[in-house]
C-alpha positions as a Markdown table, in Angstrom:
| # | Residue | x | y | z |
|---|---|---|---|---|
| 1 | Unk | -143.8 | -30.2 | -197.6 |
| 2 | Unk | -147.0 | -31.8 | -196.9 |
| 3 | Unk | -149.4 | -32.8 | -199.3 |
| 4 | Unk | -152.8 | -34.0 | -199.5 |
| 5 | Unk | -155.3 | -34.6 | -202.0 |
| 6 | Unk | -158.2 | -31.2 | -201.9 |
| 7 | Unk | -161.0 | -31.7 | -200.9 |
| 8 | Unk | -164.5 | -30.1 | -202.0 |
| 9 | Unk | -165.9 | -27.3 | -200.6 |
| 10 | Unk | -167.7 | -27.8 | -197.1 |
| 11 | Unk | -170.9 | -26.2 | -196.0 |
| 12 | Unk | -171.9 | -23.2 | -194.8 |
| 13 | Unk | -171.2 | -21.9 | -191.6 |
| 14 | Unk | -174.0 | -19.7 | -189.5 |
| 15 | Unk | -172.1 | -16.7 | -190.6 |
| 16 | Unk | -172.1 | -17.5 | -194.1 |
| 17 | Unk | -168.5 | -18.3 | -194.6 |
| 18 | Unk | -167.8 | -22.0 | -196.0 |
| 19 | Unk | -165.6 | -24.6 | -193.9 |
| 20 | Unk | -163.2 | -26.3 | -195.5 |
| 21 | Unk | -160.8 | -25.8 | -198.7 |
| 22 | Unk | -161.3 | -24.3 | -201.3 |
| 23 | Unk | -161.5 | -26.5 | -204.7 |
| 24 | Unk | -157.8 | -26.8 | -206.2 |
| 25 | Unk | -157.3 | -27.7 | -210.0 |
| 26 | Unk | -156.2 | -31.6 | -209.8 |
| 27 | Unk | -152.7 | -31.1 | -211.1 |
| 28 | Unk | -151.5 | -28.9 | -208.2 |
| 29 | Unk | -150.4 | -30.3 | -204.7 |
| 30 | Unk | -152.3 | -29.2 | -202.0 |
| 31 | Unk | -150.7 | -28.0 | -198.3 |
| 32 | Unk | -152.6 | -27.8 | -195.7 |
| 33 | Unk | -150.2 | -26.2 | -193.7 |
| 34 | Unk | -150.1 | -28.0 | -190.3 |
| 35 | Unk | -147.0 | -29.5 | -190.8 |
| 36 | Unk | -144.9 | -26.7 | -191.8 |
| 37 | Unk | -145.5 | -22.8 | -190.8 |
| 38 | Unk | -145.9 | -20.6 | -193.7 |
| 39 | Unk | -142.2 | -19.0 | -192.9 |
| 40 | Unk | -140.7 | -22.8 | -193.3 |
| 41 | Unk | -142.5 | -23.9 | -196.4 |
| 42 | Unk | -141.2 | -20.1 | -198.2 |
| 43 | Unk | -137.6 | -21.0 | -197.3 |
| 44 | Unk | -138.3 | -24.6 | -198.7 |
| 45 | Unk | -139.6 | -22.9 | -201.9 |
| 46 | Unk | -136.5 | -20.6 | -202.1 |
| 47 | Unk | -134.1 | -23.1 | -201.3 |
| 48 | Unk | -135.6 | -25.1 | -204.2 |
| 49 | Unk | -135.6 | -22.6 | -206.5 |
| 50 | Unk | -131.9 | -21.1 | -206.3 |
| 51 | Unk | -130.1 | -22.2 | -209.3 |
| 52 | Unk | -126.6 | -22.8 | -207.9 |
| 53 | Unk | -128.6 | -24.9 | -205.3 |
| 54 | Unk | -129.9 | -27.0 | -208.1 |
| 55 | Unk | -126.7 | -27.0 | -210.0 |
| 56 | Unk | -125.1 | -28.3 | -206.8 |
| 57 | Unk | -127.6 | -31.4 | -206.7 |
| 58 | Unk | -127.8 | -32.3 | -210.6 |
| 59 | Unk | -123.7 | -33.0 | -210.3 |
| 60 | Unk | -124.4 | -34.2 | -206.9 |
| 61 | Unk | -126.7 | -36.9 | -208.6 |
| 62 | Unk | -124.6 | -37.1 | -212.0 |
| 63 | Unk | -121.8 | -37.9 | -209.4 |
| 64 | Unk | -123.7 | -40.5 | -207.3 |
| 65 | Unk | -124.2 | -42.4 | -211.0 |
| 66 | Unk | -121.0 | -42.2 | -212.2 |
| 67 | Unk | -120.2 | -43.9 | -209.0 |
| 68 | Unk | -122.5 | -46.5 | -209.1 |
| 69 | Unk | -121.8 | -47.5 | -212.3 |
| 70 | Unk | -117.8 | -47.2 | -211.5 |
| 71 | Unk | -118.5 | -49.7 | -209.0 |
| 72 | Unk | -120.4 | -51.8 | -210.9 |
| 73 | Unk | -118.0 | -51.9 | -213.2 |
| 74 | Unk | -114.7 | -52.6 | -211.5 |
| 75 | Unk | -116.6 | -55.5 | -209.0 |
| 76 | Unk | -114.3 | -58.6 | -209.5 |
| 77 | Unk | -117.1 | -60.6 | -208.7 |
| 78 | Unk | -119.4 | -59.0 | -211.6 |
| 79 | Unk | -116.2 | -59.3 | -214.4 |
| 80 | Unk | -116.0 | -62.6 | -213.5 |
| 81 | Unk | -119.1 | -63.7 | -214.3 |
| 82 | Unk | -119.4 | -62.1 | -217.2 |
| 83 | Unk | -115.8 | -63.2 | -218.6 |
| 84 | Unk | -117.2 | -66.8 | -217.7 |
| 85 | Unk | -120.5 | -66.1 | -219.5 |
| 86 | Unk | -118.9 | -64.8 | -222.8 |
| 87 | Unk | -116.2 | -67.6 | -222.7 |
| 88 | Unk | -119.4 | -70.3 | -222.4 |
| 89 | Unk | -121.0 | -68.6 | -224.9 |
| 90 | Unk | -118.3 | -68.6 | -227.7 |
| 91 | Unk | -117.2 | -72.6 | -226.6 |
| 92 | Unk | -120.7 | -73.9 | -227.1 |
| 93 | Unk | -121.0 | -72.4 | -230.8 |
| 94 | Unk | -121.3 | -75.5 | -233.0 |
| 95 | Unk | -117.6 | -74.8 | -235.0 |
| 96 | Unk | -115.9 | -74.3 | -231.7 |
| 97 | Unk | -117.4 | -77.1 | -230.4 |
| 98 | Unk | -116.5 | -79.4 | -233.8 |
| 99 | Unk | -113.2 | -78.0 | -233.1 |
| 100 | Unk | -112.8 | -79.0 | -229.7 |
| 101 | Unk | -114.0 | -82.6 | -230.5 |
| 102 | Unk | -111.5 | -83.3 | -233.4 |
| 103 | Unk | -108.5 | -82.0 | -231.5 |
| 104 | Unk | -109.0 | -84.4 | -228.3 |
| 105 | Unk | -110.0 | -87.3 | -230.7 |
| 106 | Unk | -106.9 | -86.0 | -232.8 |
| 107 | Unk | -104.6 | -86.2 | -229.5 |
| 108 | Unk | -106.6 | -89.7 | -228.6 |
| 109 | Unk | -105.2 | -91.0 | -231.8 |
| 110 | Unk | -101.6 | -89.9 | -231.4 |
| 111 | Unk | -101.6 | -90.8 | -227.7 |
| 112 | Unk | -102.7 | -94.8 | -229.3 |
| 113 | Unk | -100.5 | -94.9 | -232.2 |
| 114 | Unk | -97.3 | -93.9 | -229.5 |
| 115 | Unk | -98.9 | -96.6 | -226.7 |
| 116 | Unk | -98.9 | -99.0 | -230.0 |
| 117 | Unk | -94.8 | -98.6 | -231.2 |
| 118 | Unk | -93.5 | -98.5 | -227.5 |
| 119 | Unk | -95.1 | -101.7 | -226.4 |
């Protein structure tokens, strides 16, 4: 459907009859009809308004974002990133991290005493 913004009323012709379009209230589209004849623009108005035909394309849509978001979802790429995230994010809390630290200065301190008997 083709749209453009109205335009005023033009002037008057030497018959008395004004050129131009009519003034159209600002919140409705108007069609100036060259792209579409008048018998293609009625069919696009009742294929728009048939209810099964707008049932079909809500669940067509609904479908399209279940998809997408399916997808999005089940990437390998995506999970990964996001286990990696969460797993950087809980190691780098300070009583992780103090946890961390005593173990390997724990196993440091095993690893010496052992070095210190055998040798």
């Amino acid at each position: 459907m083709s749209t453009a913004e109205p335009r005023d009323s033009g002037s008057d012709t030497h018959d008395g009859t004004r050129t131009g379009v009519p003034p159209v209230a600002p919140d409705r589209p108007y069609v100036d009809g060259t792209a579409h004849s008048p018998a293609e623009l009625r069919a696009e108005v009742a294929e728009l308004a048939d209810p099964d035909r707008q049932a079909v394309d809500e669940a067509r849509e609904q479908l399209a974002a279940t998809v997408g978001e399916l997808a999005a979802r089940l990437d390998p790429r995506t999970r990964a990133r996001a286990a990696a995230d969460s797993l950087r994010a809980w190691a780098t809390r300070p009583p992780v991290l103090a946890g961390a630290v005593a173990t390997a200065l724990l196993l440091l301190l095993v690893l010496r005493r052992r070095a210190g008997r055998s040798g």
